[in-house]
KOLPA-654649 format. One record per residue: residue number from 0; x, y, z of N, C-alpha, C in turn; residue in three letters. Coordinates in steps of 0.1 Angstrom, whole numbers. Each point is the difference from the previous one (the first is absolute). Layout:
(NUM; (X; Y; Z); (X; Y; Z); (X; Y; Z); 'ALA') ...
This chain:
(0; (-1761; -1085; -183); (-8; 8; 9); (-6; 12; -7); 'UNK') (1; (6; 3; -9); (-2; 13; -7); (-11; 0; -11); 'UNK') (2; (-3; -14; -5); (-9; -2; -12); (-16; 1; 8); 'UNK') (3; (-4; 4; -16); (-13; 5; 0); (-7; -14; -9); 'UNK') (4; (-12; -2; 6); (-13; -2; -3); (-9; 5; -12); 'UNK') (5; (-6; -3; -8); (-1; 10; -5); (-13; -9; -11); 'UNK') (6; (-13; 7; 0); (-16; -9; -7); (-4; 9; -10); 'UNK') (7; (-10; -6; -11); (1; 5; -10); (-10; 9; -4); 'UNK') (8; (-6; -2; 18); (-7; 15; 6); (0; 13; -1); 'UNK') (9; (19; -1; 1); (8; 12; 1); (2; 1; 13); 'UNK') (10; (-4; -9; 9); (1; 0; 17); (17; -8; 0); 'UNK') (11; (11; 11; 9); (13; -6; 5); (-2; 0; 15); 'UNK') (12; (10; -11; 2); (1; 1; 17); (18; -3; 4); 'UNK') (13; (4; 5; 9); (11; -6; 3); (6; 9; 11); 'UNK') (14; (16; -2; 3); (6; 7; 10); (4; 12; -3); 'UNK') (15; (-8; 11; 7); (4; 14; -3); (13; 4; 12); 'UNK') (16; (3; -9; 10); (15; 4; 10); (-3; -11; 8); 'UNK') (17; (10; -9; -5); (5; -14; 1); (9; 2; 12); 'UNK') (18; (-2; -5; 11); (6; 3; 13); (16; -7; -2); 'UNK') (19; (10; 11; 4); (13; -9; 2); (5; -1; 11); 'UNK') (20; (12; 5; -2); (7; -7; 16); (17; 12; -5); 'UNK') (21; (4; -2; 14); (18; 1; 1); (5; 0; -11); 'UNK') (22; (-2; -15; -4); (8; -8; -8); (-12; 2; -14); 'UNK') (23; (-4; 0; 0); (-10; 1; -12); (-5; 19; -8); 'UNK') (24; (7; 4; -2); (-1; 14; 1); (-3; 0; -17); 'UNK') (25; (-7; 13; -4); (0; 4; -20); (10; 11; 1); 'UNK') (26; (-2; 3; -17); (13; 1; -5); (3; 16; 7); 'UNK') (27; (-6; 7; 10); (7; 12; 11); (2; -6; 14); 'UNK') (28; (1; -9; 3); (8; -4; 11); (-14; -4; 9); 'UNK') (29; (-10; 5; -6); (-12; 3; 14); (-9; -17; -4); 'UNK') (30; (-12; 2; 11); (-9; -12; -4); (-11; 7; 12); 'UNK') (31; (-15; -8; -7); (-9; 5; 7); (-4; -15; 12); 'UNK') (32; (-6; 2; 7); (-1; -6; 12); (-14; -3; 9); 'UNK') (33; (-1; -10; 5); (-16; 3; 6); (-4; 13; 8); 'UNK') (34; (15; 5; 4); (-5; 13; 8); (-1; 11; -7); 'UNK') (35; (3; -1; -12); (-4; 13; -14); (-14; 1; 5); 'UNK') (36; (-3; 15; 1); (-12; 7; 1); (-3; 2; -13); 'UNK') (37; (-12; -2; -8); (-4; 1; -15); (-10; 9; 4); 'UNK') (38; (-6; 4; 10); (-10; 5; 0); (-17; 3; -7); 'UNK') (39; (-4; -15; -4); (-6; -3; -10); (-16; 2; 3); 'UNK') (40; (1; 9; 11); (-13; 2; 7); (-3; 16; -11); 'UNK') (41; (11; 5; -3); (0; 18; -1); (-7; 5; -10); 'UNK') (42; (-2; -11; -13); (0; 7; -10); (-12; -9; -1); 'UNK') (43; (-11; 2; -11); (-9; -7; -1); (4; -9; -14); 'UNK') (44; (-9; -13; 3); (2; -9; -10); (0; 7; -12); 'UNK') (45; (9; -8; -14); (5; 8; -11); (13; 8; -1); 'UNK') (46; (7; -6; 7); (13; 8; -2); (4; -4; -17); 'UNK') (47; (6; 9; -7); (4; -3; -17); (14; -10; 0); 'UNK') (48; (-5; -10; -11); (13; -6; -8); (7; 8; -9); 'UNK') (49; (13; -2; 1); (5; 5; -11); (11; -5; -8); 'UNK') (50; (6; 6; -8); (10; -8; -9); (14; 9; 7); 'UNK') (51; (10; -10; 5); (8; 9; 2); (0; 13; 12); 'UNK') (52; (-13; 0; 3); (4; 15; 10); (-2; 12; -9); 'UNK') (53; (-6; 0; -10); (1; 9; -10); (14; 4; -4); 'UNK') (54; (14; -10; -2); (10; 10; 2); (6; -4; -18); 'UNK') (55; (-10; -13; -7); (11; -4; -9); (-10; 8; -16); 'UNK') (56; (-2; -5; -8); (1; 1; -15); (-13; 5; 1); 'UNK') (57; (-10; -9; 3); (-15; 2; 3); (-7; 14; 6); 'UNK') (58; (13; 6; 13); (-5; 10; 2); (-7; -7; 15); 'UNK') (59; (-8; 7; 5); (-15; 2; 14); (-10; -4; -5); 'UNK') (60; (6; -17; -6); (-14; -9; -7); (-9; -8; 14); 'UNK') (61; (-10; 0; 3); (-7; 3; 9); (-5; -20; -6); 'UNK') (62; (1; -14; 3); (-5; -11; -10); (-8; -6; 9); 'UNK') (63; (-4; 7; 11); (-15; -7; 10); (5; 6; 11); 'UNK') (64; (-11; -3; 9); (3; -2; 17); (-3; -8; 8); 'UNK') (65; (6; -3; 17); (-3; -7; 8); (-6; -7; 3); 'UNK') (66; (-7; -7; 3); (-9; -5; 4); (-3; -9; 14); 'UNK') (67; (14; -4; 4); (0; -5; 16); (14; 3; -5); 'UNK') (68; (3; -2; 18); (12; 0; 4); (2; -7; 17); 'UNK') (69; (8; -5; -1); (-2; -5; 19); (13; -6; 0); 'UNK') (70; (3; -5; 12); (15; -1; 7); (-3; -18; -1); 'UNK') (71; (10; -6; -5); (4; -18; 5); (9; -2; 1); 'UNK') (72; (3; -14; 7); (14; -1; 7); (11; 3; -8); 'UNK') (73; (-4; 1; -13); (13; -1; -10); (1; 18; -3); 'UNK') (74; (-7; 8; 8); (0; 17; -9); (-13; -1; -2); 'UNK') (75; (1; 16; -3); (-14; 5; -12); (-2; -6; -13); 'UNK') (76; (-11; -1; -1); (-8; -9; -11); (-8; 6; -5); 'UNK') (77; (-3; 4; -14); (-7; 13; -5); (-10; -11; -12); 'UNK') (78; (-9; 5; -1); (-10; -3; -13); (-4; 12; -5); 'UNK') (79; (-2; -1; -10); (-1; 15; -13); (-8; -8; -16); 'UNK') (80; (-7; 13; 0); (-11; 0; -12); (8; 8; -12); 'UNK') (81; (7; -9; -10); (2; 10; -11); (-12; 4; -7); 'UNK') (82; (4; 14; -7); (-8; 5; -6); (3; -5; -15); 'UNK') (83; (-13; -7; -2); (4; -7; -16); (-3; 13; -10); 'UNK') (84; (-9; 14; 2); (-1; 6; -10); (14; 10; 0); 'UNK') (85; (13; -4; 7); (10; 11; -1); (11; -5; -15); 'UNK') (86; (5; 11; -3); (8; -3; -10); (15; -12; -5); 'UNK') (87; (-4; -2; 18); (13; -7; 7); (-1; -14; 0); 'UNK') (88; (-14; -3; -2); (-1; -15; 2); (0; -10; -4); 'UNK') (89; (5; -2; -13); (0; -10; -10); (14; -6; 6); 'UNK') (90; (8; 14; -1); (13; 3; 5); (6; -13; 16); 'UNK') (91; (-9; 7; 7); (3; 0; 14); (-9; -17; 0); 'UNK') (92; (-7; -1; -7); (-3; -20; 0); (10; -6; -7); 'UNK') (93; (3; 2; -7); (13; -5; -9); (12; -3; 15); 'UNK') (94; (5; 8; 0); (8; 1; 10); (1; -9; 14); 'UNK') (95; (-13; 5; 2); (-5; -10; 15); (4; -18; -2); 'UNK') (96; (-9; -3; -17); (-2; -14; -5); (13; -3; 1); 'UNK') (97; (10; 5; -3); (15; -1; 2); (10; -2; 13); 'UNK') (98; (-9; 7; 10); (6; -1; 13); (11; 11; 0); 'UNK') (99; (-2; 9; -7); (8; 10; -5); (2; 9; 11); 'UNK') (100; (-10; 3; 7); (0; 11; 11); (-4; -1; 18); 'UNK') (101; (4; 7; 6); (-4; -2; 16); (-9; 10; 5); 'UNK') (102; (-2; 2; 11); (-3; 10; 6); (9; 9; 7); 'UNK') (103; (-4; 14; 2); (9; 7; 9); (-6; 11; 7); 'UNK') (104; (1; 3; 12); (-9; 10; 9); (5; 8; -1); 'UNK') (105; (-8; 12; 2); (12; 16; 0); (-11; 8; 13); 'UNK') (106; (10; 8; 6); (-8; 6; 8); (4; 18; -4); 'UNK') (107; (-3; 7; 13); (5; 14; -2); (13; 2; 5); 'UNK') (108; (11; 7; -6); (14; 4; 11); (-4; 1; 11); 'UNK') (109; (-5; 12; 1); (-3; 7; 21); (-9; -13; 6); 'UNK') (110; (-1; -9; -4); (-9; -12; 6); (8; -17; 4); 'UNK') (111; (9; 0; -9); (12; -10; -1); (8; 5; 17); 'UNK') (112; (0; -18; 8); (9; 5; 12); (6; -15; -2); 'UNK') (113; (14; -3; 0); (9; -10; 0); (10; 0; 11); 'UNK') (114; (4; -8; 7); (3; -4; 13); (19; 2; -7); 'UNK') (115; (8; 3; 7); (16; 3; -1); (2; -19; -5); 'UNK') (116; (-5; -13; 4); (6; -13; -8); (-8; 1; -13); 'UNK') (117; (-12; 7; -5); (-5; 2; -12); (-12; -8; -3); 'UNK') (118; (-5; -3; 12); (-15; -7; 3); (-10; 16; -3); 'UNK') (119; (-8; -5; -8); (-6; 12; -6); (-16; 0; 15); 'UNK') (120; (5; 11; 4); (-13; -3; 11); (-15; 8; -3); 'UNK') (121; (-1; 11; -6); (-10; 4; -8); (3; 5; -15); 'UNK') (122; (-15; -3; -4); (-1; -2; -12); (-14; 0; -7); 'UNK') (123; (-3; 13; 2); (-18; 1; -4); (1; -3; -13); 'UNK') (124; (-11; -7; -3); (1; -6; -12); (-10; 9; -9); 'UNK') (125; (5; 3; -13); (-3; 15; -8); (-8; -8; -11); 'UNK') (126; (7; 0; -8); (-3; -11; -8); (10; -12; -9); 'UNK') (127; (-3; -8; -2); (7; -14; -8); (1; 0; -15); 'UNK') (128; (13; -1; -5); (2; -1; -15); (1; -16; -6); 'UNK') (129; (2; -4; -10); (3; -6; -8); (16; 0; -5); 'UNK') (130; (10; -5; 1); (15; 1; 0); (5; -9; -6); 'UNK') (131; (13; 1; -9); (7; -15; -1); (13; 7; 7); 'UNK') (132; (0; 13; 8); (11; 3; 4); (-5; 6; 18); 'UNK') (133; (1; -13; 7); (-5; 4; 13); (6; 2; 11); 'UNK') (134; (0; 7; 14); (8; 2; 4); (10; 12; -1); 'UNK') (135; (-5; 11; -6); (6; 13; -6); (-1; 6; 5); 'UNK') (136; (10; 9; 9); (-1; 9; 8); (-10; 15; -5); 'UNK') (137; (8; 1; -14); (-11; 16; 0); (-13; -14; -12); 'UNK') (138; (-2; -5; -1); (-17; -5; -4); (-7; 1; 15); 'UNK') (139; (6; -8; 12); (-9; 0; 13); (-4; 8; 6); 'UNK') (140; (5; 14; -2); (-3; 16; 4); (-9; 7; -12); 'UNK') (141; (-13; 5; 4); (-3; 7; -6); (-1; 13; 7); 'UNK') (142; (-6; 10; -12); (-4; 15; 8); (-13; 3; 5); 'UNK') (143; (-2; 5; 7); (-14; 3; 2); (-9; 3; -10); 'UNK') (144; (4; 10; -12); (-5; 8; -15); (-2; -11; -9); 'UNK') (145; (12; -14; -1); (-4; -10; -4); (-6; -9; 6); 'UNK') (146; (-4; -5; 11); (-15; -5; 12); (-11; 7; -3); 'UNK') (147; (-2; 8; -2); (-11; 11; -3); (-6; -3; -15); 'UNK') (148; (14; 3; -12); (-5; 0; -11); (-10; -19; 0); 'UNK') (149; (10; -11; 3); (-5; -17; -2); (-12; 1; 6); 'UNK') (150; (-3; 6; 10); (-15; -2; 8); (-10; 4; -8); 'UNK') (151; (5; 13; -7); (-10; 4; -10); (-7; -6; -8); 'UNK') (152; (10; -5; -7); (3; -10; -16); (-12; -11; 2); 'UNK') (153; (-3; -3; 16); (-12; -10; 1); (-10; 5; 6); 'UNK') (154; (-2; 16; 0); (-13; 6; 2); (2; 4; 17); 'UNK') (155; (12; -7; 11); (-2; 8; 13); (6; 12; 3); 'UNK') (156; (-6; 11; 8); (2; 12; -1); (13; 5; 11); 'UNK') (157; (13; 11; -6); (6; 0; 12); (-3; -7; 18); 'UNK') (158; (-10; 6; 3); (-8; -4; 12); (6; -14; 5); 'UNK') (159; (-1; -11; -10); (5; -13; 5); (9; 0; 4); 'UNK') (160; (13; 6; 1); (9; -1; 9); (4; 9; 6); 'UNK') (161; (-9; 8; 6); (2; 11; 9); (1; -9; 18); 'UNK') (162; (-4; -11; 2); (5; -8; 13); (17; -1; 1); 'UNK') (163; (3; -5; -15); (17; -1; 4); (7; 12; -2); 'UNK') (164; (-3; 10; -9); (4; 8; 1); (3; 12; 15); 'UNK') (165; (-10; 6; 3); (-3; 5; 10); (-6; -8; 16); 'UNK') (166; (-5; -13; -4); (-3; -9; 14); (-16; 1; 2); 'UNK') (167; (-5; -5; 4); (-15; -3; 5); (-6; 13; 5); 'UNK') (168; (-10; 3; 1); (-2; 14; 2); (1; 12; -2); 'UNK') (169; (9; -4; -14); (1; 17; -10); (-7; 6; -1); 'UNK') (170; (-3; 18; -2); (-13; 4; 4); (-3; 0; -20); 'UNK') (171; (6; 10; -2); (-7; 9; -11); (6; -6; -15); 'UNK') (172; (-5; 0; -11); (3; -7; -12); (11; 9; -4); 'UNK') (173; (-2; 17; 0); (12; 10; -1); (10; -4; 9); 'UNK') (174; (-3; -6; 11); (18; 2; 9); (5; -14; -6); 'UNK') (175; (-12; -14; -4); (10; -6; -2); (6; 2; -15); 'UNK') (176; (-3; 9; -11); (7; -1; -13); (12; 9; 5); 'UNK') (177; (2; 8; 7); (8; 8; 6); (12; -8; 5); 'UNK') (178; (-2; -10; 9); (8; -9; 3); (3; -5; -12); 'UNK') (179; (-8; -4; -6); (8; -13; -12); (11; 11; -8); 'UNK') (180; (-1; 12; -1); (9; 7; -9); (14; 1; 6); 'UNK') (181; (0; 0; 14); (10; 6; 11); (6; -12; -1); 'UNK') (182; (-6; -12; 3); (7; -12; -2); (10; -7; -12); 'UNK') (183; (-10; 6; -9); (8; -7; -11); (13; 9; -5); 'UNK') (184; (-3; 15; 3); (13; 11; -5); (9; -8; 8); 'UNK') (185; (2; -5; 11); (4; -6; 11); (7; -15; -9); 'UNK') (186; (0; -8; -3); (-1; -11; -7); (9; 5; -12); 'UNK') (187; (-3; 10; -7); (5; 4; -12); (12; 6; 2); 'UNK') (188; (4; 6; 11); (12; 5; 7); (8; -9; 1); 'UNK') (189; (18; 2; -5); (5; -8; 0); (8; -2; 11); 'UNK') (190; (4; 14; 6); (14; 2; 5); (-4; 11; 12); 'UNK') (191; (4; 4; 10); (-1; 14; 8); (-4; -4; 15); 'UNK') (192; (6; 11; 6); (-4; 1; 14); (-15; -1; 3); 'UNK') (193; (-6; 11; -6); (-13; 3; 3); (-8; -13; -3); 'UNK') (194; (1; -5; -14); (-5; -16; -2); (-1; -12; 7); 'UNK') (195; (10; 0; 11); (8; -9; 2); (-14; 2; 11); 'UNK') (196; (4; 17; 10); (-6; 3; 14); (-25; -6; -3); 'UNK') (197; (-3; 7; -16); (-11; -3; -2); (-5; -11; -4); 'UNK') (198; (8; -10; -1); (0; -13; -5); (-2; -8; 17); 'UNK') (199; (7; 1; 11); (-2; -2; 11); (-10; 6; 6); 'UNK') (200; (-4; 9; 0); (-11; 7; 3); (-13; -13; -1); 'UNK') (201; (-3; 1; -10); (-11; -10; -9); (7; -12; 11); 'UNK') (202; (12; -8; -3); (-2; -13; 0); (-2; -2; 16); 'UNK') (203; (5; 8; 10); (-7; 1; 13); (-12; 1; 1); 'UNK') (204; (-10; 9; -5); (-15; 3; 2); (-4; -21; -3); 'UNK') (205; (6; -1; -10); (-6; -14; -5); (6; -15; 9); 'UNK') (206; (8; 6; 6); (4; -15; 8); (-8; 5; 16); 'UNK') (207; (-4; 13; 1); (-10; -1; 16); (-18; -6; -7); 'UNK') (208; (0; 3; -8); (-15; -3; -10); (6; -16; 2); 'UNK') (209; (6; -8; -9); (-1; -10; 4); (3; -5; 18); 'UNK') (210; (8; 0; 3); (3; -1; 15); (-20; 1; 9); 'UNK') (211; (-9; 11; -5); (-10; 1; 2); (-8; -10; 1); 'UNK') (212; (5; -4; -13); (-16; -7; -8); (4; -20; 8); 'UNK') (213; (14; 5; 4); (2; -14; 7); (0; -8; 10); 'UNK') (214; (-7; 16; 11); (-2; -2; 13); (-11; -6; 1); 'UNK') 
């Protein structure tokens, strides 16, 4: 379910969150579901590939972006444009031709909502790496500072995700970099009352924003 597609285009397609079950769970207990909210309305087409999540050897190697994305009975199903002029690609075809690697979604912390049996019920989708290690708790989390930096890397401007950040109708480009800072100190925090209390803060504003957008 996991394998990728992969033309000598540089065009991949495959399962970016392969729907499970109870009984069918990855390697944190959880699985995504037809009722996973992706939110795939939010961001505009181009969300970035990446290697890893930016977390391994390579660094916040940026090796294409999106190009569809849509829901089938089996999960999300992503197609993606690698970029043949990146440094990565001789590399990242090698690999593919091998069946070497999967896909893996990552979204933001304050945006991740998972049900108490571990059905992952939202899950805005940020952007999709390139993995031979999928299913990783800290790869599927990114920060907002790193959402920001990958967007860049393919020319879109913070702006692009000021919907999921702050929600539909954000006013001002200053309030939302303001937010993204508040959020991510927030994220970077490990431990504390106060963290704990402004971390809830956010994740309420964003479950009545959704709840909204559902009526």
């Amino acid at each position: 379910m996991n394998g990728i597609k992969f033309a000598d285009s540089g065009i991949v397609e495959g399962w970016a969150a392969p729907y499970g079950s109870p009984t069918n769970r990855d390697s944190q207990g959880e699985w995504f579901s037809p009722r996973t909210d992706f939110q795939l309305d939010l961001i505009p087409a181009g969300r970035p590939l990446l290697i890893g999540h930016g977390l391994g050897e390579a660094g916040p190697a940026v090796v294409g972006r999106i190009t569809a994305a849509e829901r089938r009975p089996e999960g999300l199903w992503i197609r993606a444009q690698l970029d043949r002029a990146s440094a990565h690609f001789g590399r990242v075809r090698d690999a593919l031709a091998k069946g070497l690697l999967s896909f893996s979604s990552a979204t933001m912390a304050h945006l991740a909502r998972t049900a108490p049996s571990g059905e992952i019920l939202s899950w805005p989708l940020v952007e999709v790496s390139l993995t031979d290690r999928p299913s990783n708790r800290d790869a599927r989390i990114v920060s907002v500072k790193n959402a920001v930096a990958h967007f860049g890397e393919i020319g879109m401007p913070p702006s692009a995700l000021k919907s999921l950040v702050l929600g539909p109708g954000a006013a001002e480009h200053e309030d939302f970099l303001l937010a993204m800072v508040k959020v991510d100190r927030i994220e970077t925090r490990r431990a504390g009352a106060e963290a704990e209390a402004e971390y809830r803060t956010i994740a309420a504003k964003m479950d009545r924003r959704l709840a909204a957008r559902r009526r």
